[in-house]
MARROMI-918182 format. One record per residue (C-alpha): residue number from 1; x negated, y negated, z negated; residue in three letters. Coordinates in steps of 0.25 Angstrom, whole numbers, plus 5000, padded with zeros to 4 digits. Layout:
num, east, north, up, residuo
NUM, X, Y, Z, Ala
...
***
This chain:
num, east, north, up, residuo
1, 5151, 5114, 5026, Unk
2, 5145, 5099, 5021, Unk
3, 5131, 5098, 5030, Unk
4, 5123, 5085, 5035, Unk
5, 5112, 5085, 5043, Unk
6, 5102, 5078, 5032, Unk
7, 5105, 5077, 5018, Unk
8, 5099, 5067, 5011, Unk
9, 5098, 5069, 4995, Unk
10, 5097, 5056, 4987, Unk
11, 5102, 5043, 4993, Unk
12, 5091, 5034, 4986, Unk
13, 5083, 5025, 4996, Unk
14, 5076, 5037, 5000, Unk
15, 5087, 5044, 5005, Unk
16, 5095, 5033, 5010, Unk
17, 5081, 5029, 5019, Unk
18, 5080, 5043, 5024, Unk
19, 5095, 5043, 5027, Unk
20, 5096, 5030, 5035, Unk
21, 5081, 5033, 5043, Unk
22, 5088, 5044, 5046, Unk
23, 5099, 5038, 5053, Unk
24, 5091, 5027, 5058, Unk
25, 5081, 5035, 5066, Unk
26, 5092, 5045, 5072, Unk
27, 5098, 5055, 5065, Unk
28, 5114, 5057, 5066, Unk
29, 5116, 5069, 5057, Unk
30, 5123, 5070, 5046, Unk
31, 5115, 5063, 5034, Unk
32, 5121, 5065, 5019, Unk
33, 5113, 5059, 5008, Unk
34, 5116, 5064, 4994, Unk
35, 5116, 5053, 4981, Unk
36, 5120, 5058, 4968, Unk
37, 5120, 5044, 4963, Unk
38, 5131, 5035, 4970, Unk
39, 5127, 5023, 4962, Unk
40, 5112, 5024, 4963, Unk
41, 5112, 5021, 4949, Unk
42, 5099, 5032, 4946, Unk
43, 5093, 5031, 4957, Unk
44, 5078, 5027, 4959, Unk
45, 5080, 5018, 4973, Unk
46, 5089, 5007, 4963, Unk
47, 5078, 5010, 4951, Unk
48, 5066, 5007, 4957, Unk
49, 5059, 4994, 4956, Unk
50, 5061, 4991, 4972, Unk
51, 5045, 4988, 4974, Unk
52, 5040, 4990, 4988, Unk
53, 5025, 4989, 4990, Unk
54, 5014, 4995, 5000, Unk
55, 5003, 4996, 4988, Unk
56, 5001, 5009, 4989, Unk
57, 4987, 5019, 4989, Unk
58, 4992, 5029, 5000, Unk
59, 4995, 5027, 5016, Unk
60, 5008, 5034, 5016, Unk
61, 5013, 5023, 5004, Unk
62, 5008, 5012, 5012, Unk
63, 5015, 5015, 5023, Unk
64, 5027, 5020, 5019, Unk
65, 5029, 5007, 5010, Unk
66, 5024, 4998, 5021, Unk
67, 5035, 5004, 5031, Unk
68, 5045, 5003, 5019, Unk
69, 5040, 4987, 5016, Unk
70, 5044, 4984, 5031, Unk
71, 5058, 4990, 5030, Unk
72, 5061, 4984, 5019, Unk
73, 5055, 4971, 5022, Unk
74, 5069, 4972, 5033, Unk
75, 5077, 4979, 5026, Unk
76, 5088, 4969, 5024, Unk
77, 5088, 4968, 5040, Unk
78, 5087, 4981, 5045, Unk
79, 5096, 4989, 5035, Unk
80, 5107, 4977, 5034, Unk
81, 5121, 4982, 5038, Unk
82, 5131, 4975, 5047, Unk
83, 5122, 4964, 5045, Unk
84, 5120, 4964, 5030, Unk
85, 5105, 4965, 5025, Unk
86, 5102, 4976, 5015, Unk
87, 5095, 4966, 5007, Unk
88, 5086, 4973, 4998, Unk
89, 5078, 4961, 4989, Unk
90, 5065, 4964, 4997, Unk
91, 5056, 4953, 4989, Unk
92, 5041, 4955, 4994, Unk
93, 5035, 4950, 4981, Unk
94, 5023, 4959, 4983, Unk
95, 5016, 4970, 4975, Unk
96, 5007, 4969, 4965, Unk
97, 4997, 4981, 4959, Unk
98, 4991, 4972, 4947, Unk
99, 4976, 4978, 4945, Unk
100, 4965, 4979, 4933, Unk
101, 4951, 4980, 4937, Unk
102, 4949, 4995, 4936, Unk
103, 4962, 4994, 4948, Unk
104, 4958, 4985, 4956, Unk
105, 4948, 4993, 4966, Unk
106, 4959, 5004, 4968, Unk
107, 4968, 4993, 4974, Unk
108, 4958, 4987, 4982, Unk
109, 4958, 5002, 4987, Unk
110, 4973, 5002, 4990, Unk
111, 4975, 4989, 4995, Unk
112, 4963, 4992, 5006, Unk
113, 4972, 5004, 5009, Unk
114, 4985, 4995, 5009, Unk
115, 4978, 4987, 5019, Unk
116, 4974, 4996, 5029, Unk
117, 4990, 4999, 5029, Unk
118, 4994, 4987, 5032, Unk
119, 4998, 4982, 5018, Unk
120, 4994, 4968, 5015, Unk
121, 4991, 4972, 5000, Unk
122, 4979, 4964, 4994, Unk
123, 4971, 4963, 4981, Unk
124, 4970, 4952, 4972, Unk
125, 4962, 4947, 4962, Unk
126, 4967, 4943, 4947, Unk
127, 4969, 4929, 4950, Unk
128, 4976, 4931, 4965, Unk
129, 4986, 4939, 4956, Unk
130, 4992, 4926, 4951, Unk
131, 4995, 4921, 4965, Unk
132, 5006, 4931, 4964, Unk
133, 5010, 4932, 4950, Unk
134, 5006, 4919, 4942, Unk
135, 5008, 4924, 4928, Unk
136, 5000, 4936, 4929, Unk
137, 4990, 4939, 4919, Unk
138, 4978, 4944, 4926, Unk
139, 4968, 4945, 4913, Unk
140, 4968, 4959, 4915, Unk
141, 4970, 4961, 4930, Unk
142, 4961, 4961, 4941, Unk
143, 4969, 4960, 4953, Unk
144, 4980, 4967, 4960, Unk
145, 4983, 4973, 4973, Unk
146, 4996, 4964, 4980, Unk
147, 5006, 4966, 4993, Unk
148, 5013, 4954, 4998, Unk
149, 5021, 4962, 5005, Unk
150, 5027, 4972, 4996, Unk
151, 5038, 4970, 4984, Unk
152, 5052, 4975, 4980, Unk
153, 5066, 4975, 4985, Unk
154, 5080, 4982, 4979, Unk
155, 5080, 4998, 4979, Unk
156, 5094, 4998, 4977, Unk
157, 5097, 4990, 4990, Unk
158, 5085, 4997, 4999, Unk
159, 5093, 5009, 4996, Unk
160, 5107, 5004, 4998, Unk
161, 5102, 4998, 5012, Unk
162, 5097, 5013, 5016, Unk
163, 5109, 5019, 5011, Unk
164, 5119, 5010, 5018, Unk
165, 5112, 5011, 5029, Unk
166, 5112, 5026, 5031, Unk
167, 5126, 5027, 5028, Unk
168, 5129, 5016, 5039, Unk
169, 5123, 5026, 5047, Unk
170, 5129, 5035, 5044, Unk
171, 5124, 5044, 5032, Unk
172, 5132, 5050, 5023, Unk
173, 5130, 5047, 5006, Unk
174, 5136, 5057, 4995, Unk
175, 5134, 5055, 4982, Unk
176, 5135, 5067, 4975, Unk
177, 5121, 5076, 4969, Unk
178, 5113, 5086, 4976, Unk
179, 5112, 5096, 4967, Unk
180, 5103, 5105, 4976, Unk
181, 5096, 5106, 4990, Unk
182, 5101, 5120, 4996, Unk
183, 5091, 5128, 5005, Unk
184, 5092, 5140, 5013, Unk
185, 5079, 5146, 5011, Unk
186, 5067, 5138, 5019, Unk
187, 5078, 5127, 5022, Unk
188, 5087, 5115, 5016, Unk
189, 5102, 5120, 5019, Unk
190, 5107, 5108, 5011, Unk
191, 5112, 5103, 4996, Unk
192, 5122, 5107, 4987, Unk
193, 5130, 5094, 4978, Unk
194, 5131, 5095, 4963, Unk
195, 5145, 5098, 4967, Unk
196, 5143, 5110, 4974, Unk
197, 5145, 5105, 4987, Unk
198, 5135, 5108, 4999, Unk
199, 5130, 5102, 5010, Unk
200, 5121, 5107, 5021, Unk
201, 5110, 5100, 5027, Unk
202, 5097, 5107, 5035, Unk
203, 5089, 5094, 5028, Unk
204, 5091, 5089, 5013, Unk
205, 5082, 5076, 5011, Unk
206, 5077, 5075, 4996, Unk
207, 5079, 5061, 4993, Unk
208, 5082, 5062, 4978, Unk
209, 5071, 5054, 4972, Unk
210, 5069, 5060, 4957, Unk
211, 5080, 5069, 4957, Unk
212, 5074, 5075, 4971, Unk
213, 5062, 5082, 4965, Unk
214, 5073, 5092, 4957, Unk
215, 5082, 5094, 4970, Unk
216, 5069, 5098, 4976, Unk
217, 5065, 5107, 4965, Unk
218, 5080, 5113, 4967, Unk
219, 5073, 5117, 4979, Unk
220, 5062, 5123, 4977, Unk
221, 5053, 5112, 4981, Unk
222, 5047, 5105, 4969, Unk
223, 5041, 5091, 4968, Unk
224, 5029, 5086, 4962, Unk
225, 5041, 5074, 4959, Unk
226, 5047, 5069, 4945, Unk
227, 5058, 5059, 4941, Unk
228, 5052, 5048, 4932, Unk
229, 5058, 5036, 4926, Unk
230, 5054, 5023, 4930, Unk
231, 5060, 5011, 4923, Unk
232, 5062, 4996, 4927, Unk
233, 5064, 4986, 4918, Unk
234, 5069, 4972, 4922, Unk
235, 5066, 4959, 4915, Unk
236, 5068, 4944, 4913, Unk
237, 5057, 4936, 4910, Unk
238, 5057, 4921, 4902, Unk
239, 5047, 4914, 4912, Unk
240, 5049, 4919, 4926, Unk
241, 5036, 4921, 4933, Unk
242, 5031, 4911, 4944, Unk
243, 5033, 4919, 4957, Unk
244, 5039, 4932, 4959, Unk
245, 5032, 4945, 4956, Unk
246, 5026, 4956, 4965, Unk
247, 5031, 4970, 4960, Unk
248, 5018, 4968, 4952, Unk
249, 5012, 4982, 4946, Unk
250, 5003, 4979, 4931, Unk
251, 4990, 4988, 4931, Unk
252, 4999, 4994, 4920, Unk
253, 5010, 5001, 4929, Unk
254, 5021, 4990, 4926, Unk
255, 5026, 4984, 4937, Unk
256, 5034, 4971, 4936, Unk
257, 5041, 4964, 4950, Unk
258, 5052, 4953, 4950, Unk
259, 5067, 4956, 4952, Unk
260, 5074, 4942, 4955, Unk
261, 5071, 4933, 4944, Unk
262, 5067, 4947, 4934, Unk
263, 5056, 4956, 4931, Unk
264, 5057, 4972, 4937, Unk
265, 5046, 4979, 4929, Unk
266, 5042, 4995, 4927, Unk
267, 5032, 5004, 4924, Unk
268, 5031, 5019, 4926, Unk
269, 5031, 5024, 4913, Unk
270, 5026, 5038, 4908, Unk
271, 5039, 5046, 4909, Unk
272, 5044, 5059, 4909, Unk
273, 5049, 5065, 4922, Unk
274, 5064, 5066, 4922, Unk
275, 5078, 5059, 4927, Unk
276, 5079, 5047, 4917, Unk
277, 5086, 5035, 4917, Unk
278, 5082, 5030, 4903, Unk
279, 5077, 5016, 4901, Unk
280, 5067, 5014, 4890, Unk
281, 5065, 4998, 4888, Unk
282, 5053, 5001, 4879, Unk
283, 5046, 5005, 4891, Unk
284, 5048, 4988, 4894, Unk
285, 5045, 4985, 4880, Unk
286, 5034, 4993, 4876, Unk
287, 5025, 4995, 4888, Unk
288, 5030, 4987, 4900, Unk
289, 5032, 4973, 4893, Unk
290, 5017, 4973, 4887, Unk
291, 5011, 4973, 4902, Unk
292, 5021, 4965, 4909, Unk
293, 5020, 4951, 4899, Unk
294, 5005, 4955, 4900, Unk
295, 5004, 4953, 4915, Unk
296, 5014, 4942, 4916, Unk
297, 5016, 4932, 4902, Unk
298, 5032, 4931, 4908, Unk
299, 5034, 4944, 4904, Unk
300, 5032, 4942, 4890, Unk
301, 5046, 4937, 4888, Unk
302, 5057, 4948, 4896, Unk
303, 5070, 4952, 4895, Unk
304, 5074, 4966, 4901, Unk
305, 5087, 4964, 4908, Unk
306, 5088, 4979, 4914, Unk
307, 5079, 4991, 4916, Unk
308, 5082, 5005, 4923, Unk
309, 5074, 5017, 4926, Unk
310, 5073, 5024, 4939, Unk
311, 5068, 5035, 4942, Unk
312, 5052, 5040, 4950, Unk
313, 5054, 5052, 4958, Unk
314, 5037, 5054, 4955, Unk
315, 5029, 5062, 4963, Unk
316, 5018, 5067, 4952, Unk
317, 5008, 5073, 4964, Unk
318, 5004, 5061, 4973, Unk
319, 5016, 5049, 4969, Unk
320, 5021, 5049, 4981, Unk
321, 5034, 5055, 4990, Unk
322, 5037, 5068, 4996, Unk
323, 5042, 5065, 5008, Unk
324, 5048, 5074, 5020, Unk
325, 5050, 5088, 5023, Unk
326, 5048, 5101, 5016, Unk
327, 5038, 5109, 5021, Unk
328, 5046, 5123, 5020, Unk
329, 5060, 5121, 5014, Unk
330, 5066, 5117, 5027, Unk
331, 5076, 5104, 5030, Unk
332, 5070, 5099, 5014, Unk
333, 5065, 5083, 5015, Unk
334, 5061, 5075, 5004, Unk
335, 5058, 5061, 5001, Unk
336, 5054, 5061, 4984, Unk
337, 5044, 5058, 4974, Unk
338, 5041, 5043, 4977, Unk
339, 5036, 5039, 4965, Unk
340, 5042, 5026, 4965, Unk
341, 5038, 5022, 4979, Unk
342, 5053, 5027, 4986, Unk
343, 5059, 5012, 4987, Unk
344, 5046, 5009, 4994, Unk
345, 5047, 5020, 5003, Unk
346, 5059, 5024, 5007, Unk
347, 5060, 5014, 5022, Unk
348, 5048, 5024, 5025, Unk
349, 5051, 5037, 5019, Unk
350, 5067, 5036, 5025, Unk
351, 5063, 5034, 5040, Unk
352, 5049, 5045, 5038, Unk
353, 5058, 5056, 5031, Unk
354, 5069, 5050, 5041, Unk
355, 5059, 5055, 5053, Unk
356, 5051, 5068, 5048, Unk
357, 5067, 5072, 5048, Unk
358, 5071, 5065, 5061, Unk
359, 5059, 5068, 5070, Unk
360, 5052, 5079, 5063, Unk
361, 5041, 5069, 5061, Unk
362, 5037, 5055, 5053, Unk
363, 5037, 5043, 5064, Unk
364, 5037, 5028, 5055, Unk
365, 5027, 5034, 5043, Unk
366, 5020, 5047, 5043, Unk
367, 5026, 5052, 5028, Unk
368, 5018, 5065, 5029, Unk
369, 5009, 5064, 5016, Unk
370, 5021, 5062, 5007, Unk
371, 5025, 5077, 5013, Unk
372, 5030, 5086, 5003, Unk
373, 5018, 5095, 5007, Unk
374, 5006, 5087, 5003, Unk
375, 5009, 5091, 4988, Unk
376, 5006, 5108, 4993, Unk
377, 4994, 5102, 5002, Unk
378, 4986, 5093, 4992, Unk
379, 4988, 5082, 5000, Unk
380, 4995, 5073, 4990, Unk
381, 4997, 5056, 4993, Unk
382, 4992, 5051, 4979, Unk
383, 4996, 5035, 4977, Unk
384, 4989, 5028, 4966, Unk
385, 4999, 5015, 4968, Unk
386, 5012, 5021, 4958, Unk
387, 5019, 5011, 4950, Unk
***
């Protein structure tokens, strides 16, 4: 009989965190985490556009993305490996929510709230905007709500330092698919492989990002979660700008941030739910091009040297995770449906999930309104700051 202690499904950087907080706080049993994609070729950690920020309009995201903003500020120190640093391009360029008129009070709002956590968010005016990107065109903006502290890093190498880390100590990767969670009637007993092979476990961690929502629904537990597309393009300019950007949001919805001496841009586009992978450069062309050489004149003249898609695991309730423990199906732990926020979060969901299962309890952050629960109870966690 093949059993393990914990079974991990999905060996992202959610699973990877959850796995080596695991380890780090104490537990010695048998930990298997299950990846279908030994490559990570379709997964969302290495898709995503690597922002980090604490601009948010609910506690439970400011805190968790200012937990997540320390560890990854030592990140290269304290997850290095026989003195290596798992260097992960931490740039703290700042974030920026670039605001209309009609926007501006409701991020006066939000930073007054950012501040009472501790973040040292701030609200500019129109002219302070140029201070931090000089070729801005401000003829239509107001101002804008700015973090110094926040930025971006690289997903891919965040996940690998997770990952490495929880095999160094000792937790075991198989990548082969999940085809289904097995139960024995109010409880978890387990998952069965594509390949027909099955292996027991008391407690089965739902850590499949977009592809989680259906093995849930396999279940018997369904999710107000759906995949959605998400594409980046990348760009070179002809006159590169004066200073380096803050992953900088238009009023519209594109984003735009610098990635070395190039441009990262996206925008979250009115798609159908789904697994897809297909890139649509008219997207660049048609709708995303116009508002970038609007705000900035050096985006008139680009060149697309790559674009990918990734996917959103989307939660179409509140935006936010489901985080913890199953309320009646024993042993059944999730950590899904982050909208986009997963890369920022997973330093505080990995050591919270890490504990609820460990202790019986949260101990670092108290991760109880993202519960599973709050959907049944009407007590849903709605953020308005979703890029």
């Amino acid at each position: 009989m093949k059993t393990a202690d914990i079974i991990i499904v999905g060996g992202g950087v959610m699973g990877s965190s959850v796995a080596f907080h695991l380890r780090k706080i104490g537990f010695d049993g048998r930990i298997i985490v299950f990846e279908k994609d030994p490559l990570y070729e379709f997964s969302s950690t290495p898709r995503s556009a690597g922002g980090i920020r604490q601009l948010y309009t609910t506690p439970i995201n400011i805190r968790l993305s200012r937990y997540s903003l320390q560890v990854y500020k030592q990140f290269p120190q304290t997850m290095a490996i026989d003195g290596e640093p798992a260097e992960i391009h931490f740039r703290q360029n700042g974030y920026l929510f670039l605001a209309t008129k009609e926007m501006l009070p409701s991020l006066k709002k939000q930073c007054s709230l950012q501040n009472r956590y501790g973040v040292p968010s701030q609200v500019l005016s129109a002219q302070e905007l140029l201070d931090i990107i000089p070729e801005l065109n401000i003829d239509d903006l107001a101002g804008g709500l700015y973090c110094h502290e926040d930025g971006y890093l690289d997903p891919y190498l965040v996940m690998q330092g997770y990952k490495k880390n929880a095999q160094r100590l000792g937790v075991e990767y198989i990548y082969k698919e999940v085809e289904t969670i097995t139960t024995d009637e109010n409880k978890v007993s387990g998952v069965r492989l594509v390949d027909g092979t099955v292996y027991h476990s008391s407690i089965v961690i739902n850590c499949a990002g977009a592809w989680g929502v259906y093995l849930s629904e396999k279940i018997g537990v369904p999710l107000p979660v759906h995949p959605l597309k998400r594409q980046i393009f990348q760009f070179d300019i002809a006159t590169p700008l004066k200073k380096e950007l803050p992953l900088t949001i238009d009023p519209t919805g594109v984003y735009f941030r610098h990635e070395g001496s190039k441009i990262l841009s996206g925008f979250s586009e009115d798609t159908k739910p789904g697994i897809d992978f297909t890139v649509t450069r008219s997207l660049f062309y048609e709708q995303m091009w116009p508002i970038l050489a609007h705000r900035i004149p050096n985006f008139e003249a680009v060149k697309i040297t790559a674009a990918w898609a990734g996917l959103y695991s989307f939660n179409t309730a509140d935006h936010n995770a489901i985080i913890g423990k199953h309320p009646s199906l024993h042993g059944y732990y999730m950590a899904l449906g982050f909208s986009g926020h997963g890369m920022q979060q997973a330093p505080g969901v990995g050591i919270g999930l890490a504990e609820l299962i460990y202790y019986g309890k949260y101990k670092t952050i108290d991760l109880t309104p993202l519960r599973f629960e709050r959907f049944a109870e009407n007590d849903l966690v709605l953020e308005d700051a979703v890029v």
